[in-house]
C-alpha positions in Angstrom: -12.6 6.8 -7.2 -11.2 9.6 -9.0 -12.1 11.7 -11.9 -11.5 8.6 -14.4 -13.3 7.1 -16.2 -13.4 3.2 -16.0 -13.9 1.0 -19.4 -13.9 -2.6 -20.2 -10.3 -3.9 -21.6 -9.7 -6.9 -22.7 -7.4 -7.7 -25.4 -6.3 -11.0 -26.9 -3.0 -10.8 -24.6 -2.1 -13.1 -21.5 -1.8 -10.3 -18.4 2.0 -9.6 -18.4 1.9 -9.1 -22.3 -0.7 -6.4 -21.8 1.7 -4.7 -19.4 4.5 -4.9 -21.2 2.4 -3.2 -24.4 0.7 -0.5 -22.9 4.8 0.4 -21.5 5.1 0.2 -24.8 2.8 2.9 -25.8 4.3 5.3 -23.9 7.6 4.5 -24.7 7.8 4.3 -28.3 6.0 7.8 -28.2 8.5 9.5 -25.9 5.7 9.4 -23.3 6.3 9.3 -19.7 5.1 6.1 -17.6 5.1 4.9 -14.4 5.0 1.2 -12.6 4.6 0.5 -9.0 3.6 -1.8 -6.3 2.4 -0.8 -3.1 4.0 -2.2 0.3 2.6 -5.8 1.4 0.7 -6.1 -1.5 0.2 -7.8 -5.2 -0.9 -6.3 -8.0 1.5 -3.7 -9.5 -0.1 -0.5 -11.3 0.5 1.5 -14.4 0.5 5.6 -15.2 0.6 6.6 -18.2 0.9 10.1 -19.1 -0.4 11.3 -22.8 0.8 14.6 -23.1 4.9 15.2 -22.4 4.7 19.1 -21.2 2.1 18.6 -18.9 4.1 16.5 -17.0 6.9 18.7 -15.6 5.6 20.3 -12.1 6.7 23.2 -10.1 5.8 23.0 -6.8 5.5 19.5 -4.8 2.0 17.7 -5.5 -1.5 19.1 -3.4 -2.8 15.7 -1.3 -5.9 16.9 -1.5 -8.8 15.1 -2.6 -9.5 17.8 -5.3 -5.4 17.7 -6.5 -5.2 16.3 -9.7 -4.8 12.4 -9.8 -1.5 11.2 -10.8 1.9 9.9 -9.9 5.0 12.3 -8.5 8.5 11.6 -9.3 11.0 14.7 -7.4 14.7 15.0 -7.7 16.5 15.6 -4.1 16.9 18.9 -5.4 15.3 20.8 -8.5 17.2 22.1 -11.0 17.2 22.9 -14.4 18.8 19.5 -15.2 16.9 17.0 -12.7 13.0 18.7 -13.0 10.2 18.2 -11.0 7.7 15.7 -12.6 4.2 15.1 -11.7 2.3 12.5 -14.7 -1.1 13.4 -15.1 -3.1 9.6 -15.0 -4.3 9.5 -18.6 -4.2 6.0 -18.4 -4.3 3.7 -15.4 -3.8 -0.1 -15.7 -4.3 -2.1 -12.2 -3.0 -5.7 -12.6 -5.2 -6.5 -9.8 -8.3 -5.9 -12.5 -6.7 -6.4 -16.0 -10.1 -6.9 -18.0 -10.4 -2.6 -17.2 -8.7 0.5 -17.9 -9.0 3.7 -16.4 -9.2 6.6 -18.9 -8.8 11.0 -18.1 -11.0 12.8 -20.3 -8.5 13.4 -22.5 -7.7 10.3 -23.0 -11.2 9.0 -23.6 -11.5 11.1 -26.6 -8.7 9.6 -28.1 -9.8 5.6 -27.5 -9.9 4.8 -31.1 -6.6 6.3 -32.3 -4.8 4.7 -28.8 -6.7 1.4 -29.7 -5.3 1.0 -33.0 -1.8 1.7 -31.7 -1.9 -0.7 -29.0 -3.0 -3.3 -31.4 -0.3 -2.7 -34.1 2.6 -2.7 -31.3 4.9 -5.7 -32.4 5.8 -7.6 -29.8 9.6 -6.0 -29.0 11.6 -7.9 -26.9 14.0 -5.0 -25.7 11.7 -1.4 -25.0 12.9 1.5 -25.5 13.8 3.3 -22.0 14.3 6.9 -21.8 18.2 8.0 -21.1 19.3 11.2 -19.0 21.0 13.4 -21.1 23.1 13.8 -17.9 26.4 12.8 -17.4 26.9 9.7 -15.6 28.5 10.3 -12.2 32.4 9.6 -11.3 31.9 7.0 -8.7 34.1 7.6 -5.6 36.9 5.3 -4.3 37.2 4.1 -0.6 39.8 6.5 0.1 37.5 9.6 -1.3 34.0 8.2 0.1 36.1 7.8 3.5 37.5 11.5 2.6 34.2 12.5 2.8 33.1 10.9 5.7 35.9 12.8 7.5 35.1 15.8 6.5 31.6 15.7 7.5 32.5 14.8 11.4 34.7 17.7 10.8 32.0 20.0 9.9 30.1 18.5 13.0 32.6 19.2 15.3 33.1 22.4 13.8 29.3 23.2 14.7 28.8 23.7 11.1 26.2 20.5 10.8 24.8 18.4 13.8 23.9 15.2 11.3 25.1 14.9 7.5 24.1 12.2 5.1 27.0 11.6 2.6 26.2 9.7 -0.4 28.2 8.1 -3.2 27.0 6.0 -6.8 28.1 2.9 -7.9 28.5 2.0 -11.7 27.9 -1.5 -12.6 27.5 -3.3 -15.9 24.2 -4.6 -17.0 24.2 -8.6 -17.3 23.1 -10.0 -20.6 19.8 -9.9 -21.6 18.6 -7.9 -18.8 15.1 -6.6 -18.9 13.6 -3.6 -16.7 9.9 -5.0 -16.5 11.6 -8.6 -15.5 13.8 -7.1 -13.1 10.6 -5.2 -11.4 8.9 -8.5 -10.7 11.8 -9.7 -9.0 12.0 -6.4 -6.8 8.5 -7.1 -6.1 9.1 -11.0 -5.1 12.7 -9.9 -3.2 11.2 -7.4 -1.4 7.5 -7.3 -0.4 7.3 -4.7 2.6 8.9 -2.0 0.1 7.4 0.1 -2.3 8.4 -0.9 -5.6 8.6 1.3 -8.9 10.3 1.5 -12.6 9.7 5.3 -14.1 10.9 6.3 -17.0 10.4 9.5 -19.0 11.7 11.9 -21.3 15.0 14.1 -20.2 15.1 12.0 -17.0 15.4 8.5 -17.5 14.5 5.3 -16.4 14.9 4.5 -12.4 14.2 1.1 -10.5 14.1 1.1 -6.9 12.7 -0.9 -4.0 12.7 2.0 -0.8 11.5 1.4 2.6 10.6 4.6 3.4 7.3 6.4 3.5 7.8 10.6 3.0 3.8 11.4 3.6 1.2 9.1 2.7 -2.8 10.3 3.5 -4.8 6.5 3.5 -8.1 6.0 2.9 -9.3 6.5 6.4 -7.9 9.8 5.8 -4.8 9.6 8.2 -1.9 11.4 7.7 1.2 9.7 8.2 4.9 10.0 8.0 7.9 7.9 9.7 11.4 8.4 10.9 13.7 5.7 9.1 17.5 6.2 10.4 20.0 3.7 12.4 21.2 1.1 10.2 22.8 -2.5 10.6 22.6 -5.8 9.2 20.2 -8.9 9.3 22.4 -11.5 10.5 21.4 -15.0 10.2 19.6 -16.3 12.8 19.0 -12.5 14.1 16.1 -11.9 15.9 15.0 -7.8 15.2 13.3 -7.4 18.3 16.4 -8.5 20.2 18.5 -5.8 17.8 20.9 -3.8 19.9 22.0 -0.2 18.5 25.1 2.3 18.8 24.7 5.3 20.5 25.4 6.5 16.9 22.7 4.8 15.7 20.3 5.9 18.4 21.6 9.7 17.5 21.0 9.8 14.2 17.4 8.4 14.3 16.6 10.7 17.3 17.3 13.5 14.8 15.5 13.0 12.3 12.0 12.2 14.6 13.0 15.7 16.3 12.8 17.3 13.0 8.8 15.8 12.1 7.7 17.2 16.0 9.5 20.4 14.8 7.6 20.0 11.2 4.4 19.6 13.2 5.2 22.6 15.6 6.1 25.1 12.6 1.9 23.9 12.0 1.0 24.4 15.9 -0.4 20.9 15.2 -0.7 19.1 19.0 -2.6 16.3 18.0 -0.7 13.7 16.3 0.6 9.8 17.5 3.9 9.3 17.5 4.8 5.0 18.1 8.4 3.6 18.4 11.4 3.8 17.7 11.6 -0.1 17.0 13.6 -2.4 15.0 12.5 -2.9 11.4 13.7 -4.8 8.4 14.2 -3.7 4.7 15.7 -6.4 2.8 19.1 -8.0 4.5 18.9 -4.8 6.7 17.6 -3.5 10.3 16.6 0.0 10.8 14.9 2.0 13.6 11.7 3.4 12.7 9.1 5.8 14.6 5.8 6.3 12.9 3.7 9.9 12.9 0.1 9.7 12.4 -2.7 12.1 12.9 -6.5 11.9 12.2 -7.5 14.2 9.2 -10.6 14.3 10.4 -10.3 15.3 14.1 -8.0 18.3 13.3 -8.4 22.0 11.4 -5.4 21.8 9.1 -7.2 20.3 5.8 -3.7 21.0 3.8 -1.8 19.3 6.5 -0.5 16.7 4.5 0.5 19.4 1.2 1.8 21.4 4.3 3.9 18.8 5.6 5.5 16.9 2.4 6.5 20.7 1.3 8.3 21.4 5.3 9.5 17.6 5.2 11.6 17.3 1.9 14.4 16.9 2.2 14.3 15.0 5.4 17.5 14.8 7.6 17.3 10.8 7.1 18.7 12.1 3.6 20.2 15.9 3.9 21.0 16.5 7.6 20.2 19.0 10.4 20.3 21.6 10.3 18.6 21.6 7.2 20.2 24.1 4.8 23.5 24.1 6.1 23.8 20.0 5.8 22.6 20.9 1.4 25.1 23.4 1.5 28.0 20.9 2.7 26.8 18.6 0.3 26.6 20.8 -2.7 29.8 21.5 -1.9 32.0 18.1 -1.3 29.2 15.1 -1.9 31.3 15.6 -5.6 28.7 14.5 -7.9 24.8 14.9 -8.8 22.3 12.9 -6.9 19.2 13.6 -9.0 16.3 11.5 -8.8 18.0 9.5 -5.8 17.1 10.7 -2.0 13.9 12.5 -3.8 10.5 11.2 -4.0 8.0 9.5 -5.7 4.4 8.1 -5.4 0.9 8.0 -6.9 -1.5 11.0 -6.0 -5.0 10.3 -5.4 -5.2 7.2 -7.9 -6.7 5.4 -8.2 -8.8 6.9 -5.1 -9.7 10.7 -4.3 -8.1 12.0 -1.3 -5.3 8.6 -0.8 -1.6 10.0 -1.3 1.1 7.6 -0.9 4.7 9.4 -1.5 7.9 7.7 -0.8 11.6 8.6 -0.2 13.5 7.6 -3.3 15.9 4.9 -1.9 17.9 1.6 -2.6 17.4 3.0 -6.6 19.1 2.4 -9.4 19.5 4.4 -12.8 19.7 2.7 -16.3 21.7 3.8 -19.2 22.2 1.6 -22.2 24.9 -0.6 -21.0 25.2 -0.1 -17.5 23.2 1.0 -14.2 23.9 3.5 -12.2 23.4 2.4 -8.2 23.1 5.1 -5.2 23.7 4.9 -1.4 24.1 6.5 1.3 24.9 6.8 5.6 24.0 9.1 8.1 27.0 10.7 10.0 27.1 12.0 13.7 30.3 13.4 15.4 30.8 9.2 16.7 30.7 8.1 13.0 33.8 6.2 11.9 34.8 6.4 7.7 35.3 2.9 7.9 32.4 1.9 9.1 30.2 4.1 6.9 32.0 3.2 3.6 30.5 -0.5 5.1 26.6 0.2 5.3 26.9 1.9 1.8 28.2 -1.6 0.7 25.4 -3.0 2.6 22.7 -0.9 0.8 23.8 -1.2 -2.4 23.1 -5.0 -2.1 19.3 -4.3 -1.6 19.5 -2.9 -5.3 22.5 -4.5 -7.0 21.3 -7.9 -6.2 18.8 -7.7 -9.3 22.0 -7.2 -11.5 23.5 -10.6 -10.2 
């Protein structure tokens, strides 16, 4: 266990109502809070973070067991306008144990004062989400997404780039009655293999996404791990994934980014790591390829690999491109809008445990505003890419998200 402190919680509320309060509490204070659920399993947990200033981070979060415990949300690229934010776990609320709460020792001190201000919450039926103070983005047409599919395979033939990943965001209307908390049980019950999370805080917003994608994740047996997640298509009834077959497009792209990790790993003069697949995976109504990277913590003299690696990893090319900087620099320059949150990452840090990290690429996301949400996507493109085609999987991936909005 971390540095928390564990105490006995049980107010007069049914489970979900106790959720639903303590989001509350940070919410109608302008506090920052976080809600997740971990891959293949079923209790989703709670962050809470008391103090707003402390929140925004600098550099990406230490996985070490003696890094602060807490939860990491990163834009796809920092700014002024999209910062950094790591929320220290002054509270921590595991629906797996609802009777307990895990307190910092900050927040111990305050027990009495937080006490009385969970207990005189009314019972709100709409919460108050923090909005970006960012413009919302100009969604593209076909004929400018496919624009920009052509002119990446230009810059590829051009030499310029070897892979680019375009991206474009969708605006779509919030239905009636629509409730964030509600709509992150039903990303848990849609999708059970992905990791699942609704964050929302001060001069950011409030993001709900369901990603498939592991960035670096340290487990309790104290592996290290990381995957390569490119190659898209879809699930077709009656489709079988081991039977999947795959474009040399496909093949290309994913190739790419599992070159990059080795290279990651080589910039280390790390040898001894496991490398499994590619193979056919599925996320949602989707099929991806996916090779895994693991190494033994324990068996190896790099105890900052996995701070090493997340810092050498992000951005991967399964969201920027190869080469690395020149890929940003095309798409700071013609992607045409601001990606923020989307395509960074997000995760707890050693919470509840001491030395378990589990940080995710932020995919298949959506942002809310007041009245609508704002929906992201993205393909990988290779010099056999086709605009057509691409403008498709976006389509595709946007489902994963969107379909909570139906």
């Amino acid at each position: 266990m971390s540095s928390l402190q564990r105490i006995s919680w049980q107010p007069q509320l049914p489970v979900p109502d106790r959720l639903r309060r303590l989001v509350a509490l940070a919410l109608t204070s302008g506090r920052p809070v976080a809600l997740w659920r971990l891959p293949n399993t079923q209790y989703a947990r709670l962050c809470l973070c008391l103090n707003v200033d402390s929140a925004f981070a600098g550099l990406p979060p230490a996985l070490e067991p003696t890094a602060p415990a807490g939860f990491a949300f990163f834009p796809f690229r920092d700014s002024d306008h999209n910062p950094p934010l790591f929320l220290p776990a002054d509270l921590f609320f595991d629906l797996a144990h609802p009777d307990e709460i895990w307190v910092s020792a900050a927040a111990a001190a305050r027990l009495p004062e937080l006490r009385q201000r969970f207990a005189a919450l009314p019972d709100a039926a709409e919460l108050p989400w923090h909005v970006s103070r960012q413009p919302v983005p100009v969604p593209a047409s076909r004929e400018e997404y496919e624009a920009l599919v052509a002119a990446g395979i230009a810059a590829i033939e051009a030499g310029t780039v070897r892979k680019v990943v375009s991206s474009r965001a969708v605006r779509q209307p919030l239905p009636a009655g629509f409730d964030a908390l509600a709509a992150f049980e039903e990303l848990q019950t849609r999708y059970p293999n992905a990791f699942v999370s609704l964050v929302s805080a001060p001069g950011v917003g409030t993001w709900l996404g369901a990603t498939p994608e592991v960035l670096a994740e340290v487990d309790e047996h104290q592996v290290f791990r990381t995957m390569a997640l490119a190659g898209t298509q879809p699930l077709l009834p009656g489709m079988k994934p081991a039977t999947a077959r795959w474009a040399h497009k496909d093949l290309e792209e994913h190739a790419m980014v599992a070159r990059f990790i080795v290279n990651c790993f080589k910039q280390l003069r790390l040898r001894e790591y496991d490398e499994q697949g590619p193979r056919t995976v599925v996320a949602g109504q989707l099929l991806h390829l996916r090779t895994d990277f693991a190494v033994q913590l324990n068996e190896v003299p790099f105890p900052t690999l996995g701070t090493d690696m997340l810092r050498l990893l992000h951005p991967t090319p399964a969201v920027g491109g190869v080469p690395k900087q020149p890929a940003l620099e095309f798409l700071r320059h013609h992607e045409g809008y601001d990606r923020a949150y989307y395509a960074g990452f997000l995760g707890p840090v050693n919470l509840p445990d001491a030395g378990v990290s589990r940080l995710y690429v932020h995919l298949r996301c959506l942002q809310l505003r007041p009245q609508e949400a704002i929906l992201y996507a993205g393909t990988g493109l290779t010099a056999d890419s086709e605009p057509a085609r691409e403008w498709q999987e976006t389509e595709l991936k946007l489902r994963t998200i969107g379909a909570i909005l139906n």
